[in-house]
C-alpha positions as CSV (number, residue, x, y, z in Angstrom):
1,X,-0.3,7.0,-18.4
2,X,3.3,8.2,-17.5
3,X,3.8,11.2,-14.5
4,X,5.2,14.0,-16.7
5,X,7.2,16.1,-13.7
6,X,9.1,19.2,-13.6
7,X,11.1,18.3,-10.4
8,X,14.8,20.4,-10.6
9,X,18.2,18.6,-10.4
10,X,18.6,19.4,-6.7
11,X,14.9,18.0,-5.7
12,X,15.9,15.3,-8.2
13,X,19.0,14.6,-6.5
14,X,16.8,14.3,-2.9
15,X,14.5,12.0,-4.1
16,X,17.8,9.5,-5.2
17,X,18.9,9.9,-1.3
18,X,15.5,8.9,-0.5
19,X,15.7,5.8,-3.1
20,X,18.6,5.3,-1.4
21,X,17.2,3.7,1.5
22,X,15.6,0.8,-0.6
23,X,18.7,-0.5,-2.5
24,X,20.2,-0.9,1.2
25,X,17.4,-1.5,4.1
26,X,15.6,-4.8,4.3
27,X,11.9,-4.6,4.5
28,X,12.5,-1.0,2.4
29,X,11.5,-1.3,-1.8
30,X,13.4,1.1,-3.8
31,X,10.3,0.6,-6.4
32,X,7.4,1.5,-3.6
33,X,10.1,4.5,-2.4
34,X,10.1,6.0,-6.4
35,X,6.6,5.1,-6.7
36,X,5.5,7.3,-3.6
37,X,8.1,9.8,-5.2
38,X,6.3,10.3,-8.8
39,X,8.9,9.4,-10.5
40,X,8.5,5.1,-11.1
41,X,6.5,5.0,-13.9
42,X,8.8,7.1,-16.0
43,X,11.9,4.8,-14.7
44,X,10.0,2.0,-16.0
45,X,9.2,3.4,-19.6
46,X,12.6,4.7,-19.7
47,X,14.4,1.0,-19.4
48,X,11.8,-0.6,-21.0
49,X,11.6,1.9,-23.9
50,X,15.4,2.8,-23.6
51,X,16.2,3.8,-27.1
52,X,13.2,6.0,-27.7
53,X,13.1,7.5,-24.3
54,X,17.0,7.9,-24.0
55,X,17.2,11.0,-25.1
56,X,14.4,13.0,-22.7
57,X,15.1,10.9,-19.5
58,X,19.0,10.1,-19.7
59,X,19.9,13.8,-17.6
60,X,16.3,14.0,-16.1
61,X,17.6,10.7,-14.2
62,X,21.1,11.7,-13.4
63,X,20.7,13.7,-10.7
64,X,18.7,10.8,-9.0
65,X,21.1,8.4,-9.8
66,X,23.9,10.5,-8.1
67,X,21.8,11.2,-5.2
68,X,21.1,7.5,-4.5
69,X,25.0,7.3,-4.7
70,X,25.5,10.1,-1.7
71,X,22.8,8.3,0.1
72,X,24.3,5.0,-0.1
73,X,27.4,6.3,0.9
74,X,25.8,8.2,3.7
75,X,23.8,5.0,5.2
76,X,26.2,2.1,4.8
77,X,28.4,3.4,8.1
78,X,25.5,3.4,11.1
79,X,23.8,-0.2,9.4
80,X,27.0,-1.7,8.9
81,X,27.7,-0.6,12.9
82,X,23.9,-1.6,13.8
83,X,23.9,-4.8,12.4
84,X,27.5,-5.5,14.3
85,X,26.3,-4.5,17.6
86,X,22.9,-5.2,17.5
87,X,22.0,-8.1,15.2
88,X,18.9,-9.6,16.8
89,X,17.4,-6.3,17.5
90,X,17.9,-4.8,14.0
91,X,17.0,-7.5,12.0
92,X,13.7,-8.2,13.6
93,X,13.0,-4.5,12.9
94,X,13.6,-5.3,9.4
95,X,11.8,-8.6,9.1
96,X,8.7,-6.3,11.0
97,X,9.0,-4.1,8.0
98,X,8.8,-6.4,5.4
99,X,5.6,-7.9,7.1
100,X,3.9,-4.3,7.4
101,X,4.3,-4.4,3.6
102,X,2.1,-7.9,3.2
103,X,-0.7,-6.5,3.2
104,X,-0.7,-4.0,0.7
105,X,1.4,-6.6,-1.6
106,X,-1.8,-9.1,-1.3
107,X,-4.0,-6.2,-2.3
108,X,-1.7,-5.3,-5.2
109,X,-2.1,-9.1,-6.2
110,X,-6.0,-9.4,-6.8
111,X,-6.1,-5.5,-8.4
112,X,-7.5,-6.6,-11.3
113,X,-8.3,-10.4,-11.0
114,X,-9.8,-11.8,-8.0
115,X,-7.4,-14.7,-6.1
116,X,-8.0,-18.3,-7.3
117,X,-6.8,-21.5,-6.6
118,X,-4.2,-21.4,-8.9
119,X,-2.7,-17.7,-7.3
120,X,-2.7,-19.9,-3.9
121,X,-1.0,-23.1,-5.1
122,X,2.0,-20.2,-7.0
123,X,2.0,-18.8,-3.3
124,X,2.7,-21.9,-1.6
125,X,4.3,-23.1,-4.3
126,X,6.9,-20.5,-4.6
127,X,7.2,-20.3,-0.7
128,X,8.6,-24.1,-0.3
129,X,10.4,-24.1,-3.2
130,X,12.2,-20.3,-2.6
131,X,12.4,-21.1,0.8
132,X,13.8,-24.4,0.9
133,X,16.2,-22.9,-1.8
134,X,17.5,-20.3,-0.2
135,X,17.9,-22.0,3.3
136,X,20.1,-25.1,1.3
137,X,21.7,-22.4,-0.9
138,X,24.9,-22.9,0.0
139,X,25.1,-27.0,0.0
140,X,24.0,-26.9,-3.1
141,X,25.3,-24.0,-5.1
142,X,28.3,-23.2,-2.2
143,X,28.8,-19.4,-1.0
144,X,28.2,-16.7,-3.6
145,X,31.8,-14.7,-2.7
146,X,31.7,-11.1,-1.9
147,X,34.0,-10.3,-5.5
148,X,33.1,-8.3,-9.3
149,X,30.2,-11.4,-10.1
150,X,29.1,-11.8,-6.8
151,X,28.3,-7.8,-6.5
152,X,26.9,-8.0,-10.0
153,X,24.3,-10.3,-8.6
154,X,23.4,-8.2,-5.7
155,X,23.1,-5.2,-8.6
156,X,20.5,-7.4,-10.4
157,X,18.2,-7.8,-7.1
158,X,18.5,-4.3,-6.1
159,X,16.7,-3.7,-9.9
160,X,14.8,-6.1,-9.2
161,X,13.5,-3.8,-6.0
162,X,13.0,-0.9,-8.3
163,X,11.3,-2.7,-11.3
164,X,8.7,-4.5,-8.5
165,X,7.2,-2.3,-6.3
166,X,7.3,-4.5,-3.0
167,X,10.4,-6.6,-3.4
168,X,12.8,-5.9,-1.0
169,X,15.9,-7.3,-2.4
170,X,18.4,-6.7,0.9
171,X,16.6,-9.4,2.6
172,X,17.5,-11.7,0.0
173,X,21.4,-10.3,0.1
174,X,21.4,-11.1,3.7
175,X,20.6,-14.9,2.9
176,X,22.9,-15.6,0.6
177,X,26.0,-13.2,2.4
178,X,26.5,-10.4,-0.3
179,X,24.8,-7.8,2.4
180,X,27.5,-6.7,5.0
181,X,30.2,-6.7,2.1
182,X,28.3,-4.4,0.3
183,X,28.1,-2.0,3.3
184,X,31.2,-2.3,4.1
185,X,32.1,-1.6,-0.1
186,X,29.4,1.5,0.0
187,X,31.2,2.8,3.2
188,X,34.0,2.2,2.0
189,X,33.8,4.5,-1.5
190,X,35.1,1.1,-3.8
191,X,33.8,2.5,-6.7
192,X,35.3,-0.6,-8.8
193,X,35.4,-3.1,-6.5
194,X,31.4,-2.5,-5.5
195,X,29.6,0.4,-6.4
196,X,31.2,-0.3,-10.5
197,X,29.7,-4.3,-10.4
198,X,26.2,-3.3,-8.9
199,X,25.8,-0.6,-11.5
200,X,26.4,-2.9,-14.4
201,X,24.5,-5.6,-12.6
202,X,21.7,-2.9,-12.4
203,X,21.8,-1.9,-15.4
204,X,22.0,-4.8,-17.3
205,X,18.7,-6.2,-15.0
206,X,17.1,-2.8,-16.2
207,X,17.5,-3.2,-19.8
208,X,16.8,-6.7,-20.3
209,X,14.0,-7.2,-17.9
210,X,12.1,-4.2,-17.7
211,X,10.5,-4.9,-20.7
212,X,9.7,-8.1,-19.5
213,X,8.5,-7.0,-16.2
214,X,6.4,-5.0,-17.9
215,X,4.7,-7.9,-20.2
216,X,4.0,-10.0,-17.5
217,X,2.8,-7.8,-15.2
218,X,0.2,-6.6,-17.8
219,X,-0.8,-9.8,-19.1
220,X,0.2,-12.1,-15.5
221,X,-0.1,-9.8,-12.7
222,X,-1.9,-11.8,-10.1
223,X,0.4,-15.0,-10.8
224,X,3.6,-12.6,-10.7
225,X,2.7,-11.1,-7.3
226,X,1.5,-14.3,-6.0
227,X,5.1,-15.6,-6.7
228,X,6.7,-12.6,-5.3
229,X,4.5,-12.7,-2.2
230,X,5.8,-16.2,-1.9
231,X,9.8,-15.0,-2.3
232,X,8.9,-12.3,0.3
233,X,7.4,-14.2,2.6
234,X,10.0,-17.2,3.0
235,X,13.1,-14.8,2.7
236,X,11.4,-13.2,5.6
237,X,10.9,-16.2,7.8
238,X,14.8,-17.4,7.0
239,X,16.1,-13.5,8.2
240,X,14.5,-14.8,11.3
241,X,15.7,-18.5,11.9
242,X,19.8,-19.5,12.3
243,X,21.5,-21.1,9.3
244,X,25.4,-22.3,10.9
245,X,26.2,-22.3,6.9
246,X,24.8,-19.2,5.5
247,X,27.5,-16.0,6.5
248,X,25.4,-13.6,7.9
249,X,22.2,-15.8,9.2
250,X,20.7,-14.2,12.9
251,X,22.6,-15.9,16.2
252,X,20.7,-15.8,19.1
253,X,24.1,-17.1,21.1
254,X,23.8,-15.4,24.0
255,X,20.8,-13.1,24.1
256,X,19.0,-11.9,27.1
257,X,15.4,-11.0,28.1
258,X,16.5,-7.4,27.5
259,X,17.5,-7.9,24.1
260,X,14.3,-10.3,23.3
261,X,11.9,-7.2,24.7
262,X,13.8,-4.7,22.3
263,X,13.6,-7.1,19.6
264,X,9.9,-7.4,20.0
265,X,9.5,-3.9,20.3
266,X,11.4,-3.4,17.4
267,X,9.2,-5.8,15.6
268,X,6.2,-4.0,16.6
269,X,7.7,-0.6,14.8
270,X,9.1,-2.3,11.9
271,X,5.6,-3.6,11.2
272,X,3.9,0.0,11.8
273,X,6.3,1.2,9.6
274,X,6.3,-0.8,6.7
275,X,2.6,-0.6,6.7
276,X,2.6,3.5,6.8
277,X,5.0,3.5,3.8
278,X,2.6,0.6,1.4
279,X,-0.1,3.4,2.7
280,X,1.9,5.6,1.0
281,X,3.0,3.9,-2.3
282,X,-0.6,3.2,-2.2
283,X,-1.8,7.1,-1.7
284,X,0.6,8.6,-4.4
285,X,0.8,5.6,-7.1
């Protein structure tokens, strides 16, 4: 049953801030973030029912979609900093995050089928193949450049995040080297070099798949998060381990033991964190 809400522009506007934080923060989901915020299930059945709906949800969803714009804009400057001054540190944190999400992601996964053999062979299945994909990416497809297509790409994953509650889609920017550009872009205000190619990658990711997200889901939805368990789970590991070909792979090059600790501890927190927001997509679904 779809969340009827009453929400004003200006809370509206908030919760697309809030949003915000999952287009652009590895370990984040921009679909558990709405979800927790009351207002996914009527972003799904508006893009998947995008004629019919268009006309009640087009203005309710402006006001979040310039809020997620502000908040963008707003976040890209102290990551894009963080990550230049603190690598290690930060992306531990967000690899911790994405693991305090696991859990609630394997729950989702046996919701209304308990696991079989076949849900563990699409894990393991999916977690070779993704990762062994993703770590090669660039001998065998070459770098994805930071231009209009490349940016329309990273616009389809960050849909992706919002149409799956659970998929992080900035850890999968970071492997294949779209990430920092896009901070840089958002911090930037390039409204047609990068914010104008991730909204029509969006958009176009929205309309053509939501509907399909939605089908399989329904009728697949312990094999679907079983092989997005699998895409999680490897992207995480390869945010972790140095790839000299991939653009903005993790360089331990001249870390100390101070650094190591803070990375640990960062770890630890990621982890508590992601886990208190699944609690929470969990709580308010």
């Amino acid at each position: 049953m779809q969340t009827q809400s009453t929400d004003g522009p200006l809370k509206r506007f908030f919760k697309g801030v809030i949003i915000a934080l999952g287009f652009i923060l590895p370990g984040v989901s921009g679909g558990v973030l709405a979800a927790i915020l009351g207002i996914y299930e009527r972003l799904l059945g508006f893009m998947a029912h995008f004629r019919q709906n268009f006309k009640r949800d087009f203005w309710y969803f402006v006001p979040v979609g310039l809020g997620g714009i502000v908040g963008i804009a707003l976040l890209s400057a102290p990551l894009e900093y963080l990550l230049a001054h603190a690598q290690v540190i930060v992306l531990w944190g967000f690899a911790g995050a994405i693991i305090g999400t696991l859990p609630a992601l394997a729950k989702t996964a046996t919701v209304k089928a308990p696991r079989d053999r076949i849900d563990l062979l699409w894990f393991l299945g999916t977690l070779l193949i993704s990762g062994t994909l993703l770590f090669f990416m660039s001998d065998l497809f070459g770098q994805i450049p930071a231009n209009f297509l490349g940016f329309m790409i990273a616009g389809v994953l960050i849909a992706l995040g919002v149409l799956v509650p659970g998929l992080s889609p900035s850890n999968l920017l970071l492997i294949l080297g779209l990430f920092t550009p896009m901070l840089t872009g958002f911090k930037r205000l390039d409204l047609v070099g990068v914010y104008l190619p991730i909204a029509i990658g969006g958009a176009l990711a929205m309309v053509l798949f939501s509907k399909g997200m939605e089908y399989l889901i329904h009728r697949f939805h312990s094999r679907v998060y079983h092989f997005i368990l699998g895409i999680v789970v490897a992207s995480t590991i390869l945010i972790l381990v140095p790839n000299p070909k991939a653009a903005e792979s993790i360089s331990y090059a001249g870390v100390t033991s101070a650094t190591l600790l803070l990375s640990a501890l960062a770890l630890i927190v990621g982890i508590a964190l992601g886990y208190w927001m699944s609690r929470l997509e969990q709580k308010y679904k």
